[in-house]
N, C-alpha and C positions, 0 to 999 in steps of 0.2 A: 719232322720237316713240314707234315700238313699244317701241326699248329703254328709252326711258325709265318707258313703261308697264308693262312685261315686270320693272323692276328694283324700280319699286313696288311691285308683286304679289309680288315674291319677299319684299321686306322685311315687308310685313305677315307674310308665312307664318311669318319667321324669331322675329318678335314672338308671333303665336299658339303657335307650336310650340314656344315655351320654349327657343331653339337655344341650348346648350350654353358656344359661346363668349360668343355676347349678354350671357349671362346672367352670365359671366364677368367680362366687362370692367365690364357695369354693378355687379354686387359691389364690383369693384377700387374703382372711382369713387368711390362712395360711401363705401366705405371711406377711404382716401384724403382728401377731404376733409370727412367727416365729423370724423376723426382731426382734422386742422388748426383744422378749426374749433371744436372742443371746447380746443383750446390757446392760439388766438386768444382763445377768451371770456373762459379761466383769465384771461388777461393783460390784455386789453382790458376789460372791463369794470371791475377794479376801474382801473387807470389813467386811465378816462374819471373815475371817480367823485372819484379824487385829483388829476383836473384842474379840476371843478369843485369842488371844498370847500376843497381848500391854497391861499394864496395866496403866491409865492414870487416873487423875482427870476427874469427873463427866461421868466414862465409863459408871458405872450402870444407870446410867439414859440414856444413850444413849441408852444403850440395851433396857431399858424399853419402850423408842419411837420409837424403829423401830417396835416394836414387837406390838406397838398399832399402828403405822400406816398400820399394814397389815390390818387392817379394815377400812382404806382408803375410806370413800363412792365414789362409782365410779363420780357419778353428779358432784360432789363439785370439785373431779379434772378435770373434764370435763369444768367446768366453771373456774378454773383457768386458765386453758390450753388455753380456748378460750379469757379469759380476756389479758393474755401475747401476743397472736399471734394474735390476731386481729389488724383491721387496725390502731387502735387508742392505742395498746398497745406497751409494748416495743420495741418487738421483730415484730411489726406488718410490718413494712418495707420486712422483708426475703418472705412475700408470703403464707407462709404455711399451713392457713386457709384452713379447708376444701378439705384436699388432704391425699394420705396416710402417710406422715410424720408424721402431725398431731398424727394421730390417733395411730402410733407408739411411738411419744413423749406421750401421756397421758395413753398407755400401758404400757411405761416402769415406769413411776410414779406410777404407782399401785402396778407392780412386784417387781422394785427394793428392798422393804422393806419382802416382801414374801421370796424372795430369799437368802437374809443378815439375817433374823432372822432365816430359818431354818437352812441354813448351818452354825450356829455361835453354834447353837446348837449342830450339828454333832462334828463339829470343837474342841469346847471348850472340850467334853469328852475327843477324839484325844491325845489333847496336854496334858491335864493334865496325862495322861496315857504315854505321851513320852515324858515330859518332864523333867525327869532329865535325861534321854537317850542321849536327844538333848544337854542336859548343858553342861554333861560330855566330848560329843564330841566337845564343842568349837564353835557350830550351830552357825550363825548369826542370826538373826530375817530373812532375805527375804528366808535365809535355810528352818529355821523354819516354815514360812508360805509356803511354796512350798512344802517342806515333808506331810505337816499334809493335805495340797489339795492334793496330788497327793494319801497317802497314804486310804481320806476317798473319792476318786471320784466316787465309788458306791453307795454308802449312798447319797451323792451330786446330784445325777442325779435325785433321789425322789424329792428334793427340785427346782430344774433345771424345770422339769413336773407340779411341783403343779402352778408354778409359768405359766407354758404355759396352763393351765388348766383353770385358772384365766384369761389369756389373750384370749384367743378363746371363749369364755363365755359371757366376756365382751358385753354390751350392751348402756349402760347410758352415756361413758365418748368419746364414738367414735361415739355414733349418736350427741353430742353437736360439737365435733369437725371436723368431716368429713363430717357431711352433711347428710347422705345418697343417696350419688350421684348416680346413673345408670351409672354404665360402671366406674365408678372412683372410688369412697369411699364405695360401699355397700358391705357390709359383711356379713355372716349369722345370726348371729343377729339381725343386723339392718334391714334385708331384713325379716325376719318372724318377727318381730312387723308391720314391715309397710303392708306386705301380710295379715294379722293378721288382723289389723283392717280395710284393703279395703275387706274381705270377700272373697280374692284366698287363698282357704285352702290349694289347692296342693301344690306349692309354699313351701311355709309356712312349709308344711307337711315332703315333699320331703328333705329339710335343715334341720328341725328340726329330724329328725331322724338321717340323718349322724352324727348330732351336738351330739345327745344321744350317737352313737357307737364311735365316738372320744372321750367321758368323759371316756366313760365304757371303752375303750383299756387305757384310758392313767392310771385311778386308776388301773386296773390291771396289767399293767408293772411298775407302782409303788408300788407294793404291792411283786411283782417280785422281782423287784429289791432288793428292800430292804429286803426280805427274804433269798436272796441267799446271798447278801453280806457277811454276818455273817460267813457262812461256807465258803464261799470261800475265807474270810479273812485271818482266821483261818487255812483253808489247807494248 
């Protein structure tokens, strides 16, 4: 019980003192999957919106598989990722192995479908609700898909969050592809498993609890968010 006491103390100290690597890993992190998730949106979002507005053969199935790859097992694309980008794979020439590209590419493979399933959901209510508004007016489709992003971009930013909430999280698909390198690839994650099982609880301790108040601020401004939208749609 003392060490366990003893390892607490140490991690708040490491969190007041600004400890150097802390502070490190949590830049990487965020780095990292801020990066992804900024390429997730690129792509998710308008795809949500041309899921709800085109109407095309075998759309519902599509919708059907994005919506089950958001349960994506992290490993599996972690071992694609590394089977592509190693040296003996396709892409194995560019280098990427074990850097934070990597680890950004099998981020965004996870999000992209989190991000296209919810906002298709947002979206699809959207348009059916303006669309014979849009008809009336003569809309083109990229009208169409630009009105209905711009008009549900509060509702969108929930989906935006759950999607970065996923990637900061992440553990399984960026310790196969990054490594867990020192000073390169380690992220908080991957740094409180490996702290984790060498027995430096502070470490470990000191990450894992920021990692906790990053979930708990981001569900709560999701939860924000999408409470206020409503009214303040409506105003």
């Amino acid at each position: 019980m003392s060490e366990i006491l003893s390892a607490f103390s140490i991690a708040f100290d490491l969190i007041v003192s600004l400890d150097r690597e802390l502070i490190e890993i949590i830049r990487r992190t965020f780095l990292v999957s801020l990066s992804a998730v900024a390429i997730a949106t690129l792509i998710g979002l308008p795809a949500g919106a041309v899921l709800a507005v085109v109407r095309f053969p075998g759309r519902r199935a599509l919708v059907i598989l994005i919506n089950a790859l958001m349960g994506l097992p992290p490993v599996v694309v972690g071992l694609v990722i590394y089977l592509v980008l190693s040296r003996s794979g396709p892409l194995g020439f560019m280098g990427l192995m074990f850097s934070p590209t990597a680890m950004i590419v099998a981020q965004c493979v996870l999000i992209v479908p989190i991000v296209t399933a919810l906002s298709h959901q947002v979206l699809r209510e959207l348009y059916e609700e303006y669309r014979e508004q849009l008809c009336s007016f003569g809309a083109t489709l990229p009208q169409m898909i630009l009105t209905i992003l711009w008009d549900g971009r509060r509702n969108l930013v929930t989906s935006v969050m759950a999607g970065f909430g996923r990637a900061v999280a992440e553990v399984g698909a960026v310790l196969i592809v990054g490594g867990n390198i020192a000073g390169v690839t380690r992220v908080m994650t991957t740094t409180i498993a490996l702290e984790t099982s060498k027995g430096d609880l502070a470490l470990a301790l000191a990450l894992g609890m920021i990692l906790v108040v990053t979930a708990i601020a981001l569900n709560a401004s999701a939860f924000l968010v999408g409470d206020a939208a409503p009214a303040r749609q409506g105003g």
